[in-house]
Structures are given as C-alpha cells and as structure tokens.
C-alpha positions as CSV (number, residue, x, y, z in Angstrom):
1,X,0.0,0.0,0.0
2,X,1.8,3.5,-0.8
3,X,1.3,5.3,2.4
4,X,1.4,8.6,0.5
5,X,-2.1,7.4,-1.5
6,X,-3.3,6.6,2.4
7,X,-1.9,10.2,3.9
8,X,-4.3,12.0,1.1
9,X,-7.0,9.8,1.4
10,X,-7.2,11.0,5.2
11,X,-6.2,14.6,4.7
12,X,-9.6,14.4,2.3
13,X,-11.3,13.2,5.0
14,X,-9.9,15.5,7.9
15,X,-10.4,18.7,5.0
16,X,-13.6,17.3,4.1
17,X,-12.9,17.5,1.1
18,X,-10.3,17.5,-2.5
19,X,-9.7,21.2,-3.0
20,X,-9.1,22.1,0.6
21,X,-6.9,18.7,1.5
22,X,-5.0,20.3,-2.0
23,X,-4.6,23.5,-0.2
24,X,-3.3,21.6,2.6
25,X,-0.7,19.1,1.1
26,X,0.3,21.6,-1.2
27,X,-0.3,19.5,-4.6
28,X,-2.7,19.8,-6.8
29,X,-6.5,18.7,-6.8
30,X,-5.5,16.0,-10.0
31,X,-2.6,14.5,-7.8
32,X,-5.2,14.5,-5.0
33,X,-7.8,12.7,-6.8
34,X,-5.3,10.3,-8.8
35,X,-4.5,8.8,-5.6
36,X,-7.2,8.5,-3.6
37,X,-8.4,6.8,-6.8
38,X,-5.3,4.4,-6.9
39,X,-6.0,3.0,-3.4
40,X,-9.8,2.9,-3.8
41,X,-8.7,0.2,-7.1
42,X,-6.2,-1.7,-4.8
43,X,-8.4,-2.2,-1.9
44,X,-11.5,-3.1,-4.1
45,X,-14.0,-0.5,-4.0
46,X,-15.3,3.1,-3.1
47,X,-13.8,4.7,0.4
48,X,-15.7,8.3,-0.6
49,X,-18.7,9.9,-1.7
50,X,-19.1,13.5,-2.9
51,X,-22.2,15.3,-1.0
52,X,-22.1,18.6,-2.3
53,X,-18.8,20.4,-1.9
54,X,-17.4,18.1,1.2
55,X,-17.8,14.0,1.3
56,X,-18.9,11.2,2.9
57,X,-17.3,8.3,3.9
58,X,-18.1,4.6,2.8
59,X,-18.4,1.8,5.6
60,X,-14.9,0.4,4.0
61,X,-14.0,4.1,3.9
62,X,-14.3,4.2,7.9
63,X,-12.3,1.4,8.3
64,X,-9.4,2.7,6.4
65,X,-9.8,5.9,7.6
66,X,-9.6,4.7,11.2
67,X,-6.5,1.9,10.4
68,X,-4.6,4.0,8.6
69,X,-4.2,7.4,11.0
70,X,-3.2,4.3,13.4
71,X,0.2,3.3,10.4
72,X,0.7,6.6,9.4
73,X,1.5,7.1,13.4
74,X,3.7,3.9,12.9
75,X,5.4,4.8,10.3
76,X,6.5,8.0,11.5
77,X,7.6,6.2,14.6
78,X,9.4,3.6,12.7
79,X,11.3,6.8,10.7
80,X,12.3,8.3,14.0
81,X,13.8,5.2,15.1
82,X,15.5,4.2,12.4
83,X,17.1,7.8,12.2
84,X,18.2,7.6,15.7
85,X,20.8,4.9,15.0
86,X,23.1,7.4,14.0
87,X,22.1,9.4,17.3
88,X,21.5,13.1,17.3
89,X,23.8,13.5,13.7
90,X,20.4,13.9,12.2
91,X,16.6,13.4,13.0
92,X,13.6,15.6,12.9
93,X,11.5,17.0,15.3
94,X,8.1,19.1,14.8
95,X,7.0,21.3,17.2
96,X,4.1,23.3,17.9
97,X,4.1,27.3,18.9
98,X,1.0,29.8,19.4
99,X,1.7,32.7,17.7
100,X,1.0,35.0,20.8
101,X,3.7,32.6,22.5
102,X,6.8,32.9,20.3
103,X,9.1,34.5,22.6
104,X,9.1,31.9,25.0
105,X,10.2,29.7,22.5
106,X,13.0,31.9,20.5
107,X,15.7,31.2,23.5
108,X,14.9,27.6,23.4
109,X,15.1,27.4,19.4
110,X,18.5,29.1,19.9
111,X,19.4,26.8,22.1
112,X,18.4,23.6,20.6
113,X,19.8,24.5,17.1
114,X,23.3,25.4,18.6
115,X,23.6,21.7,20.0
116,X,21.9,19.8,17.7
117,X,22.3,21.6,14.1
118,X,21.9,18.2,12.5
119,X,18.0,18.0,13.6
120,X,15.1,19.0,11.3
121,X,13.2,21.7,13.7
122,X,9.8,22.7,12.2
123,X,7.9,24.7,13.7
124,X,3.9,25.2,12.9
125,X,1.7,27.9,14.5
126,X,-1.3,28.0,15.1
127,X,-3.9,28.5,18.1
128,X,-3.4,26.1,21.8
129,X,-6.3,24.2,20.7
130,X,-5.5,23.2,17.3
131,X,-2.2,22.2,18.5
132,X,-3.4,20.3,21.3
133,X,-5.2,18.4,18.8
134,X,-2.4,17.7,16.4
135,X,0.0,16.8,19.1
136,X,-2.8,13.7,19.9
137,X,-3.2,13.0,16.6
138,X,0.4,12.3,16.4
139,X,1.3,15.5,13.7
140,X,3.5,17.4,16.4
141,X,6.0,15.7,18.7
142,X,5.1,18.4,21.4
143,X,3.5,22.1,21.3
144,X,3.2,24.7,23.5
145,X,0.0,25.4,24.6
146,X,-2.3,27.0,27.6
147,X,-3.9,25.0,30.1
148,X,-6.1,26.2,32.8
149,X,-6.6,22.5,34.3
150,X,-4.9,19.1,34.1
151,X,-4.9,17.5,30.8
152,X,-5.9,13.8,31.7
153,X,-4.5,12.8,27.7
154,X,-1.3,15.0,27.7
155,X,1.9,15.4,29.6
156,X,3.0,18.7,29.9
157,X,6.2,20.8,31.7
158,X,5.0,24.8,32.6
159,X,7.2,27.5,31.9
160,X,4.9,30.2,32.9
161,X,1.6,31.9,34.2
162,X,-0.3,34.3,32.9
163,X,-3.3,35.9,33.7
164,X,-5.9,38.3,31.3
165,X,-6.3,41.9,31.3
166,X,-9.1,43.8,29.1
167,X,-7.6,45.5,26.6
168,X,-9.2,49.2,25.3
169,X,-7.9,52.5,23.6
170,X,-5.8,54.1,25.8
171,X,-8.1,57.0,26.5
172,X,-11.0,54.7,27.7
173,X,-8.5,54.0,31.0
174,X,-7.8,56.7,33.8
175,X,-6.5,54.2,36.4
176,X,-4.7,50.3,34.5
177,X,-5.7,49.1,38.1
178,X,-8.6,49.6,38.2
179,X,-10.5,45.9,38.0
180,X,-13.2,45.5,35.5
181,X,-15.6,42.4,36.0
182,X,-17.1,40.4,33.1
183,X,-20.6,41.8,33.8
184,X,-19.2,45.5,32.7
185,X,-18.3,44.6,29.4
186,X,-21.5,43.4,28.3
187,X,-22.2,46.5,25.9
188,X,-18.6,47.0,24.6
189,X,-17.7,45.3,21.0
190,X,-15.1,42.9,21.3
191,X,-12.4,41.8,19.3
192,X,-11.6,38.0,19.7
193,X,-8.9,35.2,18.3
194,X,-10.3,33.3,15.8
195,X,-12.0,29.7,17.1
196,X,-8.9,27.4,17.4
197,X,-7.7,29.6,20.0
198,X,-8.0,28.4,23.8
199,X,-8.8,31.8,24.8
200,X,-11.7,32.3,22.2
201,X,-13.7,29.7,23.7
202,X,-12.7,30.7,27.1
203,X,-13.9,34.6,26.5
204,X,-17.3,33.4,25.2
205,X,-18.3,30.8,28.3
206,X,-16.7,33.8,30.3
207,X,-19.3,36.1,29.1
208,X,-22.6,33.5,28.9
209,X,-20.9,33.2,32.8
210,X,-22.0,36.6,33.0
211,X,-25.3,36.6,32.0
212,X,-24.4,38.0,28.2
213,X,-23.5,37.1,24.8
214,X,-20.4,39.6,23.3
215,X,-21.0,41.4,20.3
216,X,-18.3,40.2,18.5
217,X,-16.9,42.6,15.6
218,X,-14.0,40.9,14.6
219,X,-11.9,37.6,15.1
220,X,-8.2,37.5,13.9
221,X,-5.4,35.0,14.7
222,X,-2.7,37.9,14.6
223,X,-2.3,39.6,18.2
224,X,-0.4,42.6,16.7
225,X,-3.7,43.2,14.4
226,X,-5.8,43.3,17.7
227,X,-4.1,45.0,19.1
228,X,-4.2,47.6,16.6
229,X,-8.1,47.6,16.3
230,X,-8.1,48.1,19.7
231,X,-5.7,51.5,19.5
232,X,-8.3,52.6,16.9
233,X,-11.4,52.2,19.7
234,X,-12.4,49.6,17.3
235,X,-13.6,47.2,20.5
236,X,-11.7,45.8,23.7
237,X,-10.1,42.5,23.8
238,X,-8.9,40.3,26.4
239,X,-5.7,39.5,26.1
240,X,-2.9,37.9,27.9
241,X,-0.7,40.0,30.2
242,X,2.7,39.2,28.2
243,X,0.6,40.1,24.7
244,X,-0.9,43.5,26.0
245,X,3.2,44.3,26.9
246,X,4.0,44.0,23.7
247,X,1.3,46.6,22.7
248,X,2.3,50.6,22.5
249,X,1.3,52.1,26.0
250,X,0.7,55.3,24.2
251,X,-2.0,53.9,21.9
252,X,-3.2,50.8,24.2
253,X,-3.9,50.6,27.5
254,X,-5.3,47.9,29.8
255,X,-7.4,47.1,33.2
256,X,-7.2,43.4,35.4
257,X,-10.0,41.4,34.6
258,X,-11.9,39.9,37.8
259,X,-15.2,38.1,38.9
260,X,-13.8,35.7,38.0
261,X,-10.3,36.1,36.9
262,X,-8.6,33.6,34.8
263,X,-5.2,32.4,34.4
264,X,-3.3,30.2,32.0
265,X,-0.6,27.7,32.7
266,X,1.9,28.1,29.7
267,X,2.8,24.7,29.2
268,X,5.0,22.3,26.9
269,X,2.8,19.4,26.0
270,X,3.1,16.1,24.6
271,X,2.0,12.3,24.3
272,X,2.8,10.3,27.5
273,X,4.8,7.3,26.0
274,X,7.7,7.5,23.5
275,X,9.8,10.3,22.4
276,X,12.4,10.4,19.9
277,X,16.0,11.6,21.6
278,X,15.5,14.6,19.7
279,X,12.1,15.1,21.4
280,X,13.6,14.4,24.7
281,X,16.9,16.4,24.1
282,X,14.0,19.4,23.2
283,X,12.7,18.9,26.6
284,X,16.2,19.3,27.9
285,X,16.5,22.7,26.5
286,X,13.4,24.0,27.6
287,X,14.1,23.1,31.5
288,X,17.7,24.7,30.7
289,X,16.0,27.6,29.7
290,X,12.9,27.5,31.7
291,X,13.7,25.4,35.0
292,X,11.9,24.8,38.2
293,X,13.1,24.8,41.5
294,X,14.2,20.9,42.6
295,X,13.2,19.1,39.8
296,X,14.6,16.1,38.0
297,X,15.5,16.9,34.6
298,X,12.0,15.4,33.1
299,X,14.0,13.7,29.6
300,X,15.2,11.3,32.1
301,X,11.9,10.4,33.8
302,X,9.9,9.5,30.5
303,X,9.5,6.1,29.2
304,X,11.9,5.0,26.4
C-alpha cells in the first residue's frame, strides 16, 4: 500500500474535502484525486462519496480511515527510530508554537539548534487548541500550549503563568488598576482570536458566565492586528498579560480582569509514552531555559 495514497485519502477526510486537502498538502486537486483513486482500485472499492462540496465516507472508507491514522503514526515512529541509529547526527523534530507565544520559545530554538544543528526543527503555528489536537493526533512531537486544568491525555512541563487583562484604547482608561468584571463589558464590542484559540472559547463561556452574549466585531489569529483595532477604539479584547506588553502604551492601555479572573498555565505538551532523543533532548532545553526549582531533569523520567 503507498502510504502517501493513504496520507491524502485522510487529509480528504480531515479537509472534508479534494480542493481544501489540496490546499493543505500543497499539490494539486489531480494528484489528489489520482491517488485517492489508486488505493480505492487496490483495496477493491469506493472509500468516498461526494455530498455537495465536502464528502462522505463509505463503511470500507471508515475502516481505512480509522487503520490508517493508526500506520501513518507507525510509520513516522518507525522513521524516528531508524534515524536515531546514527544518534543526534540527524533526526527531525516538529514542534508546535502559538503565535502569541513565540518569545518563549526563540531562547529555546536558539538553544536547541546550537547543539543539535543536525536535527530537522519545524515549527507550525497556530492557536493552543489546534495544537493540542495535532499533538494527539500524532502530527506534532510536542506544542506549546495554555492550560487552565490538568490535561488527563497530555503530559506537559509549565514554563509560565499568565493571567488576562481587558484590553481598550488608551483614552478609555484613567486608572490600568482599576479591576473590570465580566458583567461591565457586556455592551462594549469585542475583538476576539479566531476559534482554534483556547482563549476564544474561554472569553465566550466567560461572558454566557455573566449573563451575556459579546458582540463580536471581529476575530483574527494575529495579536499585533488586535491589538491595533483596539488603538483605533475599534472594541476591547482580552488578552494575555505578556501580549498586552508588547502593545504601545501610548495607543493601548489595559485594566485586570476579575469576577472571575482567569489564568493560563503556559505549558509544553506532549503524548505520554515514546519520544524520539530529539524530542527528549527538546525537553532538555526547555528546562535549561525554563527550570523549576528541585526538579529532576523530566527527559530522564519518560519512558523509552
């Protein structure tokens, strides 16, 4: 079975659909189709069904949708292994970073790429929950993400708290400590991350919580564009501490969020099991980087 054929087949599937899984892989909807078609003639029959501009999948479709996630995993396993007989002369290692998050990381990138310049570091970027979710689909060796409670599925290492602040133009604030609760920003227009974020889901329960629904005039997955709306008194946003920093205190300004706060472990996460050495020797770096007082360095406590 070509395991390429099978990786399209599922991107269709995860896409829900030929032209967006195209988009995806990066080929072509022809390449896409071509070999979704090749393994639907080598196992015997039809895996999809078109339904309008997504698809459906078969009963044999299912199956091979559900076995195959299961060897792509294996595969990639059996590549890290094999690659690791040379040790850390070469390898690969894919790791996840919110884009709000990247300075955390830069220190550790630096370095991880000064003793291992032989290992394959990419990085993708996009919101905690979407990488929470490729981490346990077995896409990312490890991301770093936000928790605000134990992950019963993950294993994680935290590097930092944070807690949110509202956001506003900076006239809007005569005193930055003065609290604001939830319940006061019930007729303001907010600004929010777009859905994969943690904190987009975690705003709107916040606000329900409160007895309202935000009027919500804009999502975006780039902080720096927030916080730009937000310097033109386009809406407020609630934002983490380290992000509002990072905004102009001439144009932005910002007030502690209570009743109830909430706060966000920053945490490295990964798969409780088997890590690659590179994987391991990234988990070395971030305690270097990022350590905690009396602790065992954590690449020596994992299973191998």
């Amino acid at each position: 079975m070509d395991l390429r054929a099978l990786r399209y087949f599922i991107e269709v599937v995860r896409q829900n659909g030929f032209t967006r899984a195209a988009d995806s892989l990066h080929v072509t909807q022809p390449t896409i189709s071509k070999m979704v078609k090749a393994l639907e003639d080598e196992l015997g029959g039809p895996l999809l069904l078109r339904e309008g501009r997504g698809v459906l999948l078969t009963d044999a479709g299912q199956v091979v949708y559900d076995r195959g996630q299961q060897l792509l995993a294996q595969s990639q396993l059996l590549r890290q292994e094999v690659a690791e007989v040379d040790g850390m002369a070469r390898g690969q290692l894919s790791v996840g970073i919110m884009p709000t998050a990247g300075h955390y990381m830069a220190p550790v990138v630096a370095r991880f790429q000064s003793l291992y310049p032989g290992v394959d570091l990419q990085v993708n970027e996009q919101g905690a929950r979407a990488q929470r979710q490729l981490v346990l689909e077995g896409k990312l060796d490890m991301a770093l993400g936000l928790f605000d409670a134990v992950d019963p599925q993950l294993a994680s290492y935290t590097i930092a708290h944070q807690k949110t602040r509202v956001a506003f133009a900076r006239h809007r604030v005569a005193d930055p400590e003065a609290p604001v609760r939830w319940d006061e920003l019930a007729t303001l227009p907010f600004l929010l991350y777009t859905s994969d974020f943690a904190l987009h889901e975690a705003v709107q329960q916040h606000c329900a919580d409160a007895g309202f629904t935000p009027r919500v005039l804009l999502q975006s997955r780039y902080w720096d564009f927030i916080g730009d709306l937000v310097a033109q008194d386009v809406g407020v946003a609630v934002m983490f501490e380290h992000v509002i920093a990072r905004y102009d205190p001439a144009l932005v300004a910002s007030r502690p969020l209570v009743a109830p706060e909430m706060g966000w472990d920053v945490v490295l996460m990964w798969r409780p099991g088997y890590l690659s050495r590179a994987a391991r020797a990234w988990l070395d770096c971030v305690q270097a980087v990022y350590p905690q007082a009396g602790a065992e360095p954590i690449s020596q406590l994992l299973n191998t």
